[in-house]
VOPAGU-2260 file (C-alpha; in pm, 1 decimal, decimal comma):
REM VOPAGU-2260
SITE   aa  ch    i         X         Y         Z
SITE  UNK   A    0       0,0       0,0       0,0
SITE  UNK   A    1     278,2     241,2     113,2
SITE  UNK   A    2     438,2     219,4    -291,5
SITE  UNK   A    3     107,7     286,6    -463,8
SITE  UNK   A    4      49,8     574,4    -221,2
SITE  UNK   A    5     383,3     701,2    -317,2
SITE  UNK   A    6     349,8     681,2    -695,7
SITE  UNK   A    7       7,6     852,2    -600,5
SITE  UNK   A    8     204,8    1146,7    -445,7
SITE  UNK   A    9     476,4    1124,6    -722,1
SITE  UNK   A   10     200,7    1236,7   -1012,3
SITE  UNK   A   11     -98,7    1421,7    -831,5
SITE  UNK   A   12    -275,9    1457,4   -1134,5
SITE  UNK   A   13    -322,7    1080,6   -1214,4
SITE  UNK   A   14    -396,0    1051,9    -780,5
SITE  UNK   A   15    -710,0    1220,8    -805,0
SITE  UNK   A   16    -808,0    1020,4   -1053,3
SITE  UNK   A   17    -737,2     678,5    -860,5
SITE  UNK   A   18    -847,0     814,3    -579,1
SITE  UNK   A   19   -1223,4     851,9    -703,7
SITE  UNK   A   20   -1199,8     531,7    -985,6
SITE  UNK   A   21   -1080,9     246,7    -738,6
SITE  UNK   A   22   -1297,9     334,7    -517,0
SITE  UNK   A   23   -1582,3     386,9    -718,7
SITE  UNK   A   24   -1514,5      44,1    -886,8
SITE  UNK   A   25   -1447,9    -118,6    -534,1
SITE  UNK   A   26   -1786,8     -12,9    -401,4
SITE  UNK   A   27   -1982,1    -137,9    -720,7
SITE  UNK   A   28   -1833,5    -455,9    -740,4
SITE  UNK   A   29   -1922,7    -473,1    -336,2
SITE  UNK   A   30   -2253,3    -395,4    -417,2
SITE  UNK   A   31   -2342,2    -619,3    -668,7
SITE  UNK   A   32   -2174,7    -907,4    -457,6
SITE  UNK   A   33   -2415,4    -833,7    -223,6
SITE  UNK   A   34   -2716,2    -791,1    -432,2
SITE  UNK   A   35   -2607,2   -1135,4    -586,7
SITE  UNK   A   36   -2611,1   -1296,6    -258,1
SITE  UNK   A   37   -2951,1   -1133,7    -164,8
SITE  UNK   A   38   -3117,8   -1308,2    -497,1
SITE  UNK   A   39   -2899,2   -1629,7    -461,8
């Protein structure tokens, strides 16, 4: 974790961007996982 947060700091433009994609795509995936285990 401590090298990706450093390459984060090293281009601050392409951080931001990370820092609202993964995120993003982490919380979707979580939420279909549980909507898939609701219906299952």
């Amino acid at each position: 974790m401590s090298d990706v947060a450093n390459q984060n700091q090293a281009s601050p433009s392409h951080a931001t961007g990370l820092s609202v994609v993964v995120p993003a795509v982490l919380l979707a995936g979580w939420m279909a996982f549980l909507a898939w285990l609701a219906l299952a």
